[in-house]
N, C-alpha and C positions, 0 to 999 in steps of 0.2 A: 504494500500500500504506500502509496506517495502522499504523504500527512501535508504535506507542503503544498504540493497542490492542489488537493482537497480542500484546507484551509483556505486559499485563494479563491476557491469559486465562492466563496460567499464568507465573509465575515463579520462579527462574532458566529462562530459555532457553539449552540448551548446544548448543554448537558445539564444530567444528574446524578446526587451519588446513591446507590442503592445500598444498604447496608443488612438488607434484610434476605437472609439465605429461601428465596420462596419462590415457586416456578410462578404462579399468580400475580406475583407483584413485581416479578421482571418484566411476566407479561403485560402487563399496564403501563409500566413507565415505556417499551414495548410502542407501544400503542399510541401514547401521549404526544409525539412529534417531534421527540428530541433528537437531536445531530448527533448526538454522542450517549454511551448509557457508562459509566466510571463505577464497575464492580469492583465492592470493595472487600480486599483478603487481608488487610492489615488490620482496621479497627473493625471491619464486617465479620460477617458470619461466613461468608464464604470460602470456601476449598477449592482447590483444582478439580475436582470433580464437581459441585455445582457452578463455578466459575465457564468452564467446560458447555455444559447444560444452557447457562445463562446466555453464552455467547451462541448457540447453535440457536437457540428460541429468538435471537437477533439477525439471525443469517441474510434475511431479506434488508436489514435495515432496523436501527441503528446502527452506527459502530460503535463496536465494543471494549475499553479500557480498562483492563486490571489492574488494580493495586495490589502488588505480592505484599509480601506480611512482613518479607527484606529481600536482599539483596545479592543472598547468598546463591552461589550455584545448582545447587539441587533445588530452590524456590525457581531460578530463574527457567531452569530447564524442564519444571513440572507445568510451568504455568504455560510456557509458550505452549504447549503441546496442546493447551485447549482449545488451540485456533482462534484465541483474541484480534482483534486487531490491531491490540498495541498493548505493551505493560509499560505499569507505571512505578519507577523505582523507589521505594522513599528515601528522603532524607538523603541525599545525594550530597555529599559535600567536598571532597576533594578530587582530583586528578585522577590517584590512584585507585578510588570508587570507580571511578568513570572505565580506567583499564582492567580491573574485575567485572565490571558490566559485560566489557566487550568479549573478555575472554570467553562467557559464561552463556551470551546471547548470539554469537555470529558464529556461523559453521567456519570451517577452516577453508581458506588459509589466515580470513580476516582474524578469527576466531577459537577456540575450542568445545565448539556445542557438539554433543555427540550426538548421533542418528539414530532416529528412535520412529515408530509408527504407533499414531496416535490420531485424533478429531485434524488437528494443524493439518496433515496429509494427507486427508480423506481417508483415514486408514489404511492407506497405502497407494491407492487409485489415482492421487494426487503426485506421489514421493519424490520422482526428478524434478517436476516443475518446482514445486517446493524446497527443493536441497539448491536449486539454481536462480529461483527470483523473489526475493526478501521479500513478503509479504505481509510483514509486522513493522510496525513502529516501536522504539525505543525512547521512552518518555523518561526523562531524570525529573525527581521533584526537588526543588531547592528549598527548603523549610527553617533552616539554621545558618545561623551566625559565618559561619565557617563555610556557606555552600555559598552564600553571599560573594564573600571576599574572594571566594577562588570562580566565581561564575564565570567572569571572560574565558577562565583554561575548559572548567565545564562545556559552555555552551560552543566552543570552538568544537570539540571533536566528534566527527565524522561519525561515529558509535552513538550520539544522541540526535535524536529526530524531532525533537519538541523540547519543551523544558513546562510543569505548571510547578507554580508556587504554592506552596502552603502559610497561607499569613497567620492563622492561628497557631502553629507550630514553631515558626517565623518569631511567633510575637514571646512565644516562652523560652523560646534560645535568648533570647535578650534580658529575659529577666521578666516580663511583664506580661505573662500570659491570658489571652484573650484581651489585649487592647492589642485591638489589628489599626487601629486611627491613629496609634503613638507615633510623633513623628518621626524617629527611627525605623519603626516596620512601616511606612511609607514608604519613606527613601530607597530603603532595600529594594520594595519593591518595585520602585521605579526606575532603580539600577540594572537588576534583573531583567524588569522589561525592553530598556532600552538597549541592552546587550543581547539580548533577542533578535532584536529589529536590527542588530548592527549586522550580525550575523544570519542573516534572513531566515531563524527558526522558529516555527510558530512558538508561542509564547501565551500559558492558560495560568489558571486562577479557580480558585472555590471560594463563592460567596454565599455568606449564610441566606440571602436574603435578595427577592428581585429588583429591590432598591441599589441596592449593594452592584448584584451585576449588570443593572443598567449604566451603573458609573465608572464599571471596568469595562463596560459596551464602549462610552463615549475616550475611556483611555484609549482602545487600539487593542486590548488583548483580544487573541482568537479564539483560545479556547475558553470558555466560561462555564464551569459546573455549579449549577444555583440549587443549595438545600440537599436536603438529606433526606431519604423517603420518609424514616420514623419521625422525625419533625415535624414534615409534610404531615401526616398522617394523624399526628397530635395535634398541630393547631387547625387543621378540618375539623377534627372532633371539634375539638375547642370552641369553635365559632359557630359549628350547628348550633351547640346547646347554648350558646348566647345569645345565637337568634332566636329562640325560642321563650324566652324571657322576659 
C-alpha cells in the first residue's frame, strides 16, 4: 500500500480507535464511513488473532491500522501476518528503535522478516506477490520526550511510512500528563508535524474529541483518529438518558 499516496487523494483522512475486542462493533465502526479503523493491541483488547479477524471484516474498506502492544520482533512479525494495512509502533523514540523496526518488519535483503503463510498471503494463494510488493505500511508513533528530539533521524528513514503522534503520552513524558494544550506538548507537536511535511510523510494524530480534530483538520495533519469506541459508546448512553429528562 502507498500510504502517501493514499493520503494525497484526499486530506485529512479520519479514523477511529477501536478498543473493544468485538466482531459487532468492528462491524459498525465498519460501516460508519471512516478512512481508517486504528485497532488497538497495546491498550485494546485485541490479539493477533482478533486483530486478524478485525482487518478481514475491513477487507472491502476501511483500512486497517494496528497498534502492536510493542515493538519487539515476534509482536512485529505476529501482527503483520494479519494482513493489516499498516502497524503502528509505539513509542518510537530513537534511531536504533527505528533499525529494530526494520530489521523485524522488511523481508531480506532490506530486512530480517522471516517467511511465514498466514491471512497477509492469502494463505498462501497470494505468497510471491507478497514476498515481492510491500503491501503494508510502517507507522512509528512519536509519544515521548526522546522521540521528539531524535524525530528528524526518525522520520528520515526509509523503514517508516507515516509517523502519528501521541499527545496524551507526549504530555506525560514531560511531566504533565493529560495536559495535551501545555505549551510544551504543542510545540512538540508542531515540530513533529513540521518535520513531517519537510520530509513528505504523512503525519497523524489522536484526538479525544471532534473539536479537537477539527483543529488538527485546519493544522494540515492527514491522519486524524477522533475518540475511542468505549467513550463513544459512554457519552451516547450518557446523553440519551439526559435527553430524556
Amino acid at each position: 500500500m502507498d500510504l502517501n499516496a493514499w493520503v494525497r487523494e484526499r486530506t485529512p483522512r479520519f479514523g477511529t480507535l477501536l478498543s473493544i475486542d468485538n466482531a459487532a462493533a468492528v462491524e459498525i465502526a465498519q460501516l460508519s464511513g471512516f478512512d481508517w479503523l486504528w485497532i488497538d493491541g497495546e491498550h485494546g483488547q485485541f490479539n493477533e488473532v482478533s486483530a486478524a479477524a478485525a482487518s478481514a471484516l475491513c477487507s472491502a474498506g476501511p483500512l486497517t491500522f494496528v497498534r502492536l502492544p510493542d515493538f519487539s520482533p515476534t509482536a512485529i512479525k505476529r501482527y503483520l501476518e494479519t494482513g493489516c494495512d499498516a502497524i503502528i509502533l509505539p513509542a518510537v523514540s530513537t534511531i536504533e528503535d527505528v533499525r529494530a523496526i526494520a530489521r523485524a518488519a522488511l523481508y531480506p535483503p532490506r530486512g530480517q522478516r522471516s517467511v511465514g503463510i498466514a491471512r497477509a498471503q492469502g494463505y498462501g494463494s497470494t505468497f510471491q506477490e507478497y514476498l515481492t510488493t510491500k503491501s503494508y505500511s510502517v507507522v512509528a508513533q512519536i509519544e515521548t520526550v526522546a522521540g521528539v528530539q531524535n524525530a528528524r533521524e526518525i522520520v528520515g528513514q526509509d523503514a517508516i511510512d507515516a509517523v502519528i503522534i501521541g499527545p496524551y503520552d507526549l504530555s506525560g513524558s514531560f511531566g504533565i500528563p493529560g495536559q495535551v494544550e501545555a505549551p510544551e506538548v504543542v510545540a512538540a507537536i508542531a515540530e513533529v508535524h513540521d518535520l513531517c511535511k519537510e520530509a513528505d510523510k504523512p503525519c497523524g494524530i489522536f484526538a479525544a474529541t471532534a473539536e479537537k480534530a477539527r483543529a488538527y483538520a485546519a493544522q494540515g495533519f492527514d491522519l486524524i483518529a477522533v475518540g475511542i469506541d468505549s467513550s463513544i459508546l459512554m457519552n451516547a448512553y450518557r446523553q440519551l438518558l439526559q435527553s430524556m429528562v
